[in-house]
C-alpha positions as CSV (number, residue, x, y, z in Angstrom):
1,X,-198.3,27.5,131.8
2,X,-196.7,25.6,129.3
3,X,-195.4,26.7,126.0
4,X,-197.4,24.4,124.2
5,X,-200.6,26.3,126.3
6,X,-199.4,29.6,125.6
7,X,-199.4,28.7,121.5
8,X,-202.8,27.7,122.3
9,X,-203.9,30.7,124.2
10,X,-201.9,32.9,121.6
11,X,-203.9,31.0,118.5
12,X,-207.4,31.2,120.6
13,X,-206.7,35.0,120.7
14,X,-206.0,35.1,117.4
15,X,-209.2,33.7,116.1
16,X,-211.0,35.3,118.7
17,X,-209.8,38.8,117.5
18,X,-210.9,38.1,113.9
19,X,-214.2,37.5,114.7
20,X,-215.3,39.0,117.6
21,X,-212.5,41.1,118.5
22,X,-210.8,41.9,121.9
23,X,-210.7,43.4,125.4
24,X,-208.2,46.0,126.0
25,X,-207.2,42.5,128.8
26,X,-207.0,40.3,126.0
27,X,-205.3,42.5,124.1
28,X,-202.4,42.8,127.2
29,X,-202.8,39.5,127.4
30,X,-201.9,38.6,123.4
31,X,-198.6,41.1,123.8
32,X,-197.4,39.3,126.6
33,X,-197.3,36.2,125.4
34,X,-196.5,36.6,122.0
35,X,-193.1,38.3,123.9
36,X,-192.5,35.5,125.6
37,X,-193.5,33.0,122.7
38,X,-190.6,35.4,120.7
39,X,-187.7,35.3,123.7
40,X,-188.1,31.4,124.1
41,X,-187.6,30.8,120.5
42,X,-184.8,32.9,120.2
43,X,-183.3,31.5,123.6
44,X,-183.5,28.1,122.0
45,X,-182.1,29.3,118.3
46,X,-179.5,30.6,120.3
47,X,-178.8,27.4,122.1
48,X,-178.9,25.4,119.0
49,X,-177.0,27.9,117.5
50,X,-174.0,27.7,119.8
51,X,-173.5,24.2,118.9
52,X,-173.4,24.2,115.6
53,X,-170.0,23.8,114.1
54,X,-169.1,23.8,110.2
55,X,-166.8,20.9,108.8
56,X,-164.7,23.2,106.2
57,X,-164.0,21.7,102.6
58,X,-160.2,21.3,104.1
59,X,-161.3,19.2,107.0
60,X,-161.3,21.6,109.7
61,X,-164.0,22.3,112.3
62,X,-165.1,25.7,112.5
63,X,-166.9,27.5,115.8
64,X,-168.6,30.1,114.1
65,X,-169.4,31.3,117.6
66,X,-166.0,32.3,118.3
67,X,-165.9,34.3,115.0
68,X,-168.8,36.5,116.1
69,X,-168.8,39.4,118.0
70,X,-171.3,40.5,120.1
């Protein structure tokens, strides 16, 4: 399934839980991909995130990566 699918899936489940509400399946269902919706976007923050790098006012590159500590 694609990400793009499970936004779709996660948004039918949405509606569908307003209105009619859902199975204890559905409701596994939702958690799971909402935590995978959640890892994937911070994977890719993160990614982006890593190659980011500030020009300082004095003309120097900074890594804030490198600054960071885990």
């Amino acid at each position: 399934m694609t990400m793009d699918e499970k936004i779709a899936r996660i948004n039918e489940l949405y509606h569908k839980s307003k209105t009619e509400g859902l199975t204890e399946e559905e409701k596994e269902e939702q958690k799971t991909l909402r935590a995978d919706y959640v890892r994937s976007f911070r994977e890719n923050l993160r990614a982006t995130l890593d190659n980011v790098s500030i020009l300082e006012p004095d003309g120097t590159v900074t890594n804030p990566k490198k600054n960071l500590k885990n």
